[in-house]
C-alpha positions, 0 to 999 in steps of 0.5 A: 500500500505504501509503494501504492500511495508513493506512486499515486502521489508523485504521478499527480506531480508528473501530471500537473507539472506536464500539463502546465507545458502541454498548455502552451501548445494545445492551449488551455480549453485542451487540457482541462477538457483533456485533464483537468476536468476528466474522470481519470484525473479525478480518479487519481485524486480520489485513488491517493484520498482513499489510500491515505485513508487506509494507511491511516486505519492501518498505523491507528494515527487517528489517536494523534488529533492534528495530524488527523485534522490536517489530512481531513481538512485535504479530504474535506477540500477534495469532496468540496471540489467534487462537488462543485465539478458535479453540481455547480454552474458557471457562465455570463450573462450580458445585460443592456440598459432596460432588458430583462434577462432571465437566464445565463449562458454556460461557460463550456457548452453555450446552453442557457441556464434559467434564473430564478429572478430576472436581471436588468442593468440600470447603468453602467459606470467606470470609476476612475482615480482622481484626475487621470484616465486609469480604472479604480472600478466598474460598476454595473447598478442592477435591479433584481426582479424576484419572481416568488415575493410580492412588494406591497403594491402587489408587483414583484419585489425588486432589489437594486444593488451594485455589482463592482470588482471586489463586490459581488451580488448573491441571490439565492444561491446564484453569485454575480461578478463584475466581469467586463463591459461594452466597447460604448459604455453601456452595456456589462458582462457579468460572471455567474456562478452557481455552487450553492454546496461545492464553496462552502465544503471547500471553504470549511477544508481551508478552515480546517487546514489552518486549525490543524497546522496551528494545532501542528506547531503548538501540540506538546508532544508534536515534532515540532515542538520536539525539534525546537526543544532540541539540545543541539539547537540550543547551543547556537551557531558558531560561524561568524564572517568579516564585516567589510565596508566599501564606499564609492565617489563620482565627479560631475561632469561639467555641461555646456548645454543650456540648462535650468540653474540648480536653484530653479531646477530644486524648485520645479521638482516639488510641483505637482504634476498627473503622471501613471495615473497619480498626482506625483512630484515632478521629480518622480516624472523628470527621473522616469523620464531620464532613466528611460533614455539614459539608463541613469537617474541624472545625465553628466551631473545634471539633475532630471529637472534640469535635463528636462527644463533645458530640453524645454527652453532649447530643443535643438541644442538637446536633440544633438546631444548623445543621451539615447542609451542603445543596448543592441550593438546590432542596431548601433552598427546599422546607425553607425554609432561608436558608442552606446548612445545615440542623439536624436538627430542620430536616428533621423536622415533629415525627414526620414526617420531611419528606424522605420525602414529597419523595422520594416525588415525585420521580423517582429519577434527578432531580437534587432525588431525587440531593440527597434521598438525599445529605442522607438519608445524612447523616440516617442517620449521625446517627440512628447516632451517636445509635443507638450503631451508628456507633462500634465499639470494638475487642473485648476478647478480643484477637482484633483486632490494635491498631495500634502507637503509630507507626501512630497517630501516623502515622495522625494526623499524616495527618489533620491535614495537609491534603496534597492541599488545601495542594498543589493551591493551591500547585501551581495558584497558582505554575503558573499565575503562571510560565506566563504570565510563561514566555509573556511572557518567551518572546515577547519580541523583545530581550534582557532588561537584565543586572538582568532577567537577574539576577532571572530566574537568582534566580526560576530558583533559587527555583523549583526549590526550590519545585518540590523542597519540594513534591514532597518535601511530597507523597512525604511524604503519600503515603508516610504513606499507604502506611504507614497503609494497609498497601499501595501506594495505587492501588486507586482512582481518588483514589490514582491520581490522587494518584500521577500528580501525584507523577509528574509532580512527580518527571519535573519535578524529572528534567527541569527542569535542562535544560529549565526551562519544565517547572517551570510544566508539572509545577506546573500537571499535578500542581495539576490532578491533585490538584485532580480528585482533592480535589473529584471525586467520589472517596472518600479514605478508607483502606480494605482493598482487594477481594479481587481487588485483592491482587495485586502486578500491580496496582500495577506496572499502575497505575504504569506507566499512570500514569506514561506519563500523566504524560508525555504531559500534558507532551508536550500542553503542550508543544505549547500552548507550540510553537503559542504561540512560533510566533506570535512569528514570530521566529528565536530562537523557532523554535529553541525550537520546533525544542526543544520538538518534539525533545523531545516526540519524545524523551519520545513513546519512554517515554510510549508505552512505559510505556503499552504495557507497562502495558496488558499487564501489566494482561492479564497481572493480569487473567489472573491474577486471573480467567481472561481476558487481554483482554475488550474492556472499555471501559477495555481498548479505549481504553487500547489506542486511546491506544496506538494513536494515540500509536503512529502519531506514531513513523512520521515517515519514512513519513507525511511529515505528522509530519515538520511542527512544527505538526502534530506538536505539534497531533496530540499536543495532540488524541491527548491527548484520549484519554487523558482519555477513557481515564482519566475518559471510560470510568469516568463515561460508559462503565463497565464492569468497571474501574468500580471506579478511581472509588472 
């Protein structure tokens, strides 16, 4: 039986791992008609629930109440999603200002689904945020027509209500979601969903799971608690690094170009300006606007304002100037340029515009056609600047609200710290130095002298008030950015990443006392963290989040991912740092990998937990949000393979092959492979409707 469910087990990782790339190719209606949705994959499902339920009469584990809870609450969620596949309906219904629509269409097979009311849109609007074109909203204001009540006036009972994103309207049974709208305005697409038993089966699953993995960590005689009272762990770390310090100046250049004085320029970056759909310094847009064409914040020493004020007062003298960054060397050879930079008049033959006839030759998905556009774009936003389309002063009439003078103030404070830059150099530098002399140190055989010892104690100190600056350096950013944007910065994927490294720092500063080799691991995963997100193609602006974005299940998701992430990167290292010692072959370096594996066993608890709690909480938002718990999108099923597999390293008493260091430590270092997978792998091969985590 228990060869039975290891390999039921790992067949649904193999499936579900398999179908996310088959998907791209056949496409997505395929693999649920093909998979998904099939009785041979609900089969399998059912096949690996009864043979747990059979190990678990066999081993009499009902006698250990939260493991029993914990395993119930993923039967509980299987019988919810059979239901919903059984009985539930779902499908759309279009509705026109004044006619009545009694029935919906079923999303797979086109047939129409009475309602047990009728449905008529008084009006449909799309709420914008203030003084910009960007969507805040869609609401459609409906009136139901209830066909079994009776108003007081004899006629049918008629409720008015509001269907929004983030606001859906239930009437017995049936659930309604904004879900798009007419190209004139007028008329609205709703989302209809009808699962009167399936989500609350579900729903009650998810309540469970999280009942049972707090009863996991606070039960007595529970492993966790086991392995923190672990005698081995209480003797802490004795790895310690060299904390090391670097600093860097750089000349301005002296211009001749004409230019605003510093003085003037200083007073223009404080005025308030509409830009990415929100009131802004214009410094914010000025910095935008540099970087984009230079790849740096400023250009020869001169501030974005003035860059900007001079091109304003003087265009033709600017538009000779060599400040268009072009990566592609292909493309600088055709436009014979020497350098990595081309002026505007540069890309012009006269009238002509030369990049036109290259584009025109090109296939669009080449590389040369993907630099093309890249420097049109640039092109484009001058020809704004110059246009006067580019800046978009606040109105007049007061219609849009000013930001205060702490937001500007906070605002500019931001700009002018480069937060992420300072840190992933720090991070990487100082990470990098203290795990190779965490190794050294580690490998050797004897004792260090007492003046070694001495400068390891100091180095320990100095370490861990680096550690404690730079994670109060990036709470501070990141709470600048909170401040500036109005919201908690997760909506996409470089505030993501941004707070996985603050993650990590903060598990860092929670466990280094006690385990001091997690400094270099908390310096080295936030530095990476941050590098991904400060040379990725990630966008760093602060921009108003889309409508389906406004829901506070979104940030607990995204947290509780997140974190759990940050968690198992350490778990990785962990065993890098296990297979390291092992090779030093000597007693006192098997404790420490006897250590480092209590501990990756300890942190498996949380890190899994957090996964799986947010993973749900994500159904629960998704729900919310537009009708539907689970989709089997990509980024779903590898998050939920991620849970899996990290799920499986908890069955040490039945897979004996767990029990042995060095497998444990190398299952850990190659499951984390998923999570990469997860996070990068699905938004930049697979896609899918989480695309949005890239911007």
């Amino acid at each position: 039986m228990k060869k039975l469910l290891i390999a039921l087990y790992a067949g649904l990782v193999l499936v579900m791992a398999a179908a996310t790339f088959v998907e791209q190719v056949y496409g997505t209606g395929w693999v649920e008609e093909q998979v998904y949705h099939t009785g041979w994959f609900g089969g399998l499902w059912g096949a690996l629930a009864v043979s747990t339920g059979i190990v678990f009469v066999k081993r009499a584990l009902w006698r250990r109440l939260p493991l029993v809870l914990l395993h119930g609450s993923f039967l509980v969620i299987l019988a919810g999603a059979l239901i919903t596949f059984i009985t539930g309906e779902k499908g759309e219904m279009h509705l026109r200002p004044g006619v009545a629509v009694d029935s919906f269409r079923h999303a797979d097979n086109s047939r129409s689904i009475p309602l047990p009311f009728t449905m008529q849109l008084d009006s449909f609007r799309t709420v914008y945020y203030p003084g910009t074109e960007a969507p805040a909203d869609y609401i459609s204001y409906i009136r139901c027509s209830l066909r079994d009540s009776l108003s007081a006036e004899g006629g049918s009972a008629v409720l008015h209500e509001q269907i929004s994103m983030n606001r859906i309207f239930i009437r017995q049974g049936f659930r309604f979601y904004q879900s798009s709208f007419d190209d004139d305005g007028l008329g609205s697409w709703i989302t209809v969903n009808y699962d009167p038993w399936g989500t609350g089966v579900t729903y009650a699953g998810y309540i469970l799971l999280g009942i049972s993995m707090i009863g996991m960590l606070l039960a007595r005689r529970g492993e966790f608690r086991r392995l923190l009272n672990h005698p081995l762990l209480k003797k802490g770390g004795v790895f310690v690094g060299l904390l090391c310090c670097f600093a860097g100046a750089a000349q301005a250049q002296k211009s001749v170009l004409p230019v605003l004085n510093r003085e003037q320029a200083d007073s223009l970056a404080r005025e308030q300006v509409i830009y990415q759909d929100r009131v802004v310094p214009f410094n914010t847009l000025a910095r935008d606007f540099v970087r984009k064409l230079t790849g740096q914040a400023s250009y020869k020493g001169l501030t974005a304002e003035q860059v900007i004020g001079g091109w304003l007062l003087s265009p033709q003298a600017w538009r000779k100037e060599p400040l268009i960054h072009l990566k592609s060397a292909e493309l600088r050879r055709l436009l014979g340029l020497k350098t990595p930079y081309a002026s505007l008049t540069d890309l012009f033959d006269g009238p002509v515009y030369r990049l036109q006839a290259y584009w025109q030759r090109e296939d669009g998905q080449s590389k040369l056609a993907k630099a093309i556009l890249e420097a049109d774009e640039k092109v484009g936003l001058i020809l704004m600047l110059e246009n006067g389309t580019f800046i978009h002063p606040l109105p007049t009439d007061g219609s849009v609200k000013r930001l205060s003078a702490t937001e500007v103030k906070a605002e500019l404070l931001y700009n002018r710290i480069p937060f992420s830059k300072i840190l992933f150099m720090v991070n990487l530098t100082m990470g990098v130095l203290a795990f190779f002399l965490l190794l050294y140190h580690s490998l050797q055989r004897q004792l260090p002298s007492p003046r070694k010892r001495m400068f390891l104690r100091l180095a320990r100190v100095a370490f861990s008030l680096t550690l404690y600056a730079v994670t109060l350096f990036h709470l501070t950013g990141y709470g600048l950015r909170w401040y500036i944007g109005g919201r908690v910065p997760l909506s996409n994927g470089y505030e993501t990443m941004q707070f996985m490294a603050l993650c990590i720092l903060l598990v860092a500063c929670l466990l280094h006392r006690r385990f001091f080799f997690t400094v270099p691991f908390g310096f080295l995963l936030s530095g990476f963290a941050l590098l991904v997100s400060y040379l990725g193609q990630m966008n760093p602006q602060i921009t108003p989040l889309m409508p389906v974005l406004v829901s506070p299940w979104l940030s607990i998701h995204v947290s509780l991912i997140m974190m759990s992430y940050a968690l198992l990167a350490f778990m990785m290292l962990n065993g890098v740092l296990a297979l390291c010692l092992r090779r030093a072959g000597c007693e006192a370096r098997t404790e420490q990998v006897e250590q480092l594996t209590i501990l990756s066993r300890l942190l498996l608890y949380p890190a899994t937990f957090f996964l799986g709690a947010g993973i749900f909480l994500g159904a629960v938002w998704a729900n919310v949000s537009w009708g539907r718990y689970w989709a089997w999108d990509p980024k779903e099923v590898w998050a939920l393979i991620t849970f899996l597999v990290y799920g499986a390293a908890f069955h040490g008493q039945d897979l004996r092959f767990f029990r042995n260091p060095l497998f444990f430590h190398l299952y850990l270092i190659l499951a984390f492979l998923t999570v990469l997978m997860t996070y990068f792998g699905v938004n930049y091969v697979l896609g899918g409707m989480h695309s949005y985590a890239n911007g």
